[in-house]
C-alpha positions in Angstrom: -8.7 39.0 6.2 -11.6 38.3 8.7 -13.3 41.4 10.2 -15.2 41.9 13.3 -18.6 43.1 12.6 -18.7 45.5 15.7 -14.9 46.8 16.6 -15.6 46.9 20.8 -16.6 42.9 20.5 -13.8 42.7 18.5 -11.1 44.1 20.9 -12.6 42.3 23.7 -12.4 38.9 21.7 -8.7 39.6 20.4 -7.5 40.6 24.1 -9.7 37.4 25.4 -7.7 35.2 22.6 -4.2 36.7 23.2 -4.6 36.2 27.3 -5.6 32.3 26.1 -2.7 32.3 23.7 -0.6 33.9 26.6 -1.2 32.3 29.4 1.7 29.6 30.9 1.1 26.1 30.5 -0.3 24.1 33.4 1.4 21.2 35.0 -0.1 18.4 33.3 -0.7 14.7 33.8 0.9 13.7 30.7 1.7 10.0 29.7 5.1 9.2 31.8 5.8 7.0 28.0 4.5 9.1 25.0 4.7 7.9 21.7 7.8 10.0 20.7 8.2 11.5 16.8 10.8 13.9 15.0 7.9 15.7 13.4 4.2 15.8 14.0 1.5 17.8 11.9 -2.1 18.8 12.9 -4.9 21.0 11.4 -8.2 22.3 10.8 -9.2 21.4 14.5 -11.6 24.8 14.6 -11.4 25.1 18.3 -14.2 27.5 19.4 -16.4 25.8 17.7 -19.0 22.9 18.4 -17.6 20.4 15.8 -14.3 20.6 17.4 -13.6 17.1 18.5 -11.3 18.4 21.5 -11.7 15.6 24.1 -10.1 13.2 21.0 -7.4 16.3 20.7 -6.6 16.8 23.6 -5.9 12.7 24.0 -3.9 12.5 21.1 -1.3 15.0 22.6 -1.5 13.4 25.9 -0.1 10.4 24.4 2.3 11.6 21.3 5.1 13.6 21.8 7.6 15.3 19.4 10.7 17.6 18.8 8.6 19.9 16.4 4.9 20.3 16.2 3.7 22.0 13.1 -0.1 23.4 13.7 -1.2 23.9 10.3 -3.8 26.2 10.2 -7.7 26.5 11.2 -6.6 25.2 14.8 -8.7 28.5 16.0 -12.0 29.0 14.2 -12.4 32.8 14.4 -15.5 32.2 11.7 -17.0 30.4 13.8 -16.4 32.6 17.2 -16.9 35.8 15.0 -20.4 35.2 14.9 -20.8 33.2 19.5 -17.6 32.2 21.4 -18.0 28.4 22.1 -15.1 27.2 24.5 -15.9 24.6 26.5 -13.3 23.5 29.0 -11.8 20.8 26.4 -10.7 23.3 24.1 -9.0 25.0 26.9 -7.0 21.8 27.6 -6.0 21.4 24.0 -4.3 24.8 24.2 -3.0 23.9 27.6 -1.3 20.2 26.1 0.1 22.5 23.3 1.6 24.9 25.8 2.8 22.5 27.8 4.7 20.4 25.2 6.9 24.1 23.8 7.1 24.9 27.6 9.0 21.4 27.1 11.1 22.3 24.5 8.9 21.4 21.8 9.3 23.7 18.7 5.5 24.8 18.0 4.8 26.3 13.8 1.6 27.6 14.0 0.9 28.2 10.4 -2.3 30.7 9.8 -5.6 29.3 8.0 -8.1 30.9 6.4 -10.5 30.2 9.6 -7.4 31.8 11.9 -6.6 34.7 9.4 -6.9 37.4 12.1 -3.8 36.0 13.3 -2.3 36.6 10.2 -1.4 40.5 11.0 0.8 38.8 14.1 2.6 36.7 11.4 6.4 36.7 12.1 6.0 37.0 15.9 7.2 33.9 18.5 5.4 33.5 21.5 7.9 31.5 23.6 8.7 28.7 20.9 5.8 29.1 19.5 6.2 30.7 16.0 3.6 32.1 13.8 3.6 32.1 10.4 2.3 32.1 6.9 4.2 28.9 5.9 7.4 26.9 6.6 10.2 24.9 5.1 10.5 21.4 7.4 13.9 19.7 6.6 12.9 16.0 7.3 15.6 13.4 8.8 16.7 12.1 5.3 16.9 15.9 3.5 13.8 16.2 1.9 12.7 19.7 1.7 8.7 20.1 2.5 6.5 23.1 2.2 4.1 23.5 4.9 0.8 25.5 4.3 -2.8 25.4 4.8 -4.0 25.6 1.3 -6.7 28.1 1.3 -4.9 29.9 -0.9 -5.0 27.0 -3.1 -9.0 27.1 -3.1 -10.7 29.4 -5.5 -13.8 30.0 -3.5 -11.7 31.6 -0.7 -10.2 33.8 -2.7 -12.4 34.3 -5.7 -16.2 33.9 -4.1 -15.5 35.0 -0.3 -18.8 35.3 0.3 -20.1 31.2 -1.2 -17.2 30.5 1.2 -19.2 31.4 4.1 -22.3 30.2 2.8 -20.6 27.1 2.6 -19.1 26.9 5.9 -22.6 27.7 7.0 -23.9 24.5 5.4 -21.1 22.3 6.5 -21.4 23.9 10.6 -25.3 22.4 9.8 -24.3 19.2 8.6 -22.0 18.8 11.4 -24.7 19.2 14.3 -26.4 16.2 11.8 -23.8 14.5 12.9 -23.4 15.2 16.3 -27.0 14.2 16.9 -26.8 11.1 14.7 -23.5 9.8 16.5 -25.2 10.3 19.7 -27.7 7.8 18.6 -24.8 5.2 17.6 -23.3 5.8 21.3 -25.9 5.1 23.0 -26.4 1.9 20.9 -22.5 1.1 21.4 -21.2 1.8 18.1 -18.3 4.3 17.4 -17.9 7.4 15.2 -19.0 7.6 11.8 -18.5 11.4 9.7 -21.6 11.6 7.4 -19.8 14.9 5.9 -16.8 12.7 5.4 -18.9 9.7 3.5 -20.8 12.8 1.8 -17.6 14.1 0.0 -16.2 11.0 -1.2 -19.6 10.1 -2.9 -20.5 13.4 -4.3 -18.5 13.8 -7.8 -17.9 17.6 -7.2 -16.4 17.0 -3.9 -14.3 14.6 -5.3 -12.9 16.0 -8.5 -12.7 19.6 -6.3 -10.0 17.4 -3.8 -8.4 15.6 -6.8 -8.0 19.4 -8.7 -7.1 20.7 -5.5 -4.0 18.2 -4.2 -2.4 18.4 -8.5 -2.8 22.0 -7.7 -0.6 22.1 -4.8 1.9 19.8 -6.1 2.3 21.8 -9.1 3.3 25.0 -6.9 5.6 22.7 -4.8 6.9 21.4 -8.0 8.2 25.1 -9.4 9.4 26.0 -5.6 11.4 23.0 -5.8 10.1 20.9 -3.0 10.5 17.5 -2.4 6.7 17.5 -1.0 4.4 19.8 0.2 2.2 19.4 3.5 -1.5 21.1 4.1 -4.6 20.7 5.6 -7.8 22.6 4.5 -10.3 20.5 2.9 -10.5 18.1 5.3 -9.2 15.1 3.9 -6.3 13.6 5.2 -4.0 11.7 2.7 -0.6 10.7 1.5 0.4 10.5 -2.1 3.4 10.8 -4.8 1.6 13.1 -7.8 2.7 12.8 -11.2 5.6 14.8 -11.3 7.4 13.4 -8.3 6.3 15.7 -5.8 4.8 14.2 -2.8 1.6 15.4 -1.2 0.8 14.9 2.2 -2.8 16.2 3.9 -2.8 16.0 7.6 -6.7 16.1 7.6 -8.8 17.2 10.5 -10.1 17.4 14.2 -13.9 18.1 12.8 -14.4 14.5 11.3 -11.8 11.8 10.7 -9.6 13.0 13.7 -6.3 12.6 11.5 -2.4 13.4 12.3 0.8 13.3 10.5 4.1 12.8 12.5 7.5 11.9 11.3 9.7 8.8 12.6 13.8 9.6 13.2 14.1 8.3 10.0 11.7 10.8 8.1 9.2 8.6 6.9 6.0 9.9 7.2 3.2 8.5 8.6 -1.1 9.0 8.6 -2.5 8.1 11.9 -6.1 8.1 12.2 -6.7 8.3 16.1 -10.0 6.8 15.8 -9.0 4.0 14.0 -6.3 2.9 16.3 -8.1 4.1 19.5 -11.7 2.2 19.7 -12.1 2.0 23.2 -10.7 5.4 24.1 -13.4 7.1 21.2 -16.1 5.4 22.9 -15.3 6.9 26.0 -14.7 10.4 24.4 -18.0 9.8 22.9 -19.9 8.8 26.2 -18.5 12.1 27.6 -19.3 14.5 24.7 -22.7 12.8 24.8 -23.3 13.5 28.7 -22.0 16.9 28.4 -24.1 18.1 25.7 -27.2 16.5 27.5 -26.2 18.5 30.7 
């Protein structure tokens, strides 16, 4: 579990996250005619920090709704904020549209990542209809029984090498601003997004073999829980596959690079839905803004 180096900043931070957490939803301007699932999954959107894609986020929501929303883990980045509190008023609004939708009657899983595992200690507790936990069982429309984690626990780094885990995150939070400044380059000259750590980890062989190793890994333990599937996030890469033994694995990606979601139709077929692929004109915008915002 993730400690504060310095215990007043870190009561201060925990009471500062629990008022966010807390606080009633907003009335918001939401889409009179959302896109309307039985199940939707998100993760790894690291609010608080700067490679948060929040504006695309925050959209998304606007514009999808849902009977169940399963958050599944690293939706707070309390690495990240451990070391300077980033919240821009986007991130806000994320929370806010999240709110808002269990306000609705919305049933909001917020499963606990490795980035958000000072939430873990609250684990058990509903805020509301929000429900926070370690992991969940979703029953989809046609039976199927699904296991819902992050996956950290899945990585040996995390729980083997704690301390490469950081250096890593380090090195990943500095290709990110890469990124940022690249993509700012490809606005202004009218092109849309492109993730360099995204094209970095399907070319490097390590990268590659460590996702392969990592999904059979996950299937195996939803194989001996006997699961029909099993759901995470984690590593960033979002994907839907049957493995070997039957078992179907399903990644719901990120908010960092590839701006990915998961939702289930009435029927419970899953789907991938890569926001930026289906939303051009509404990236460049979000793009445009970031841009002009980070200039200011």
């Amino acid at each position: 579990m993730t400690q504060w180096q310095n215990t007043d900043t870190a009561l201060d931070r925990e009471h500062w996250l629990a008022s966010t957490l807390t606080e009633e939803a907003h009335s918001e301007n939401l889409t009179e005619d959302p896109i309307r699932y039985r199940t939707i999954w998100i993760s790894d959107c690291h609010l608080g920090s700067k490679g948060c894609k929040a504006d695309f986020l925050s959209d998304f929501l606007k514009q999808h709704d849902c009977e169940k929303l399963i958050l599944n883990g690293d939706i707070i980045d309390g690495w990240r904020m451990r070391k300077k509190i980033h919240w821009p008023q986007a991130h806000t609004n994320v929370i806010r549209r999240i709110l808002t939708r269990a306000k609705r009657g919305t049933q909001v899983i917020y499963i606990t990542g490795n980035h958000d595992d000072m939430l873990r200690r609250y684990s058990g507790i509903d805020f509301g209809n929000i429900h926070l936990v370690d992991e969940h069982v979703h029953i989809t429309a046609d039976g199927k029984k699904l296991w819902c984690i992050h996956g950290d626990q899945f990585d040996g780094v995390i729980q083997c090498h704690r301390w490469l885990a950081f250096v890593g995150d380090f090195l990943y939070e500095t290709v990110l601003t890469w990124n940022r400044w690249f993509n700012k380059a490809r606005a202004r000259l009218g092109f849309g997004y492109w993730s360099l750590s995204a094209y970095l980890k399907h070319k490097v062989k390590r990268a590659v073999n460590f996702i392969s190793d990592f999904e059979h890994a996950v299937a195996k333990s939803g194989k001996q829980k006997k699961m029909d599937g099993v759901v995470c996030g984690h590593i960033h890469h979002a994907e839907i596959r049957e493995m070997e033994d039957g078992v179907m694995y399903f990644n719901s990606g990120d908010w960092v690079e590839s701006c990915t979601a998961l939702a289930e139709d009435f029927d419970g077929r899953i789907h991938l839905i890569r926001w930026i692929d289906i939303d051009h004109q509404s990236v460049k915008q979000l793009t445009a803004q970031e841009t002009s915002a980070e200039a200011a």
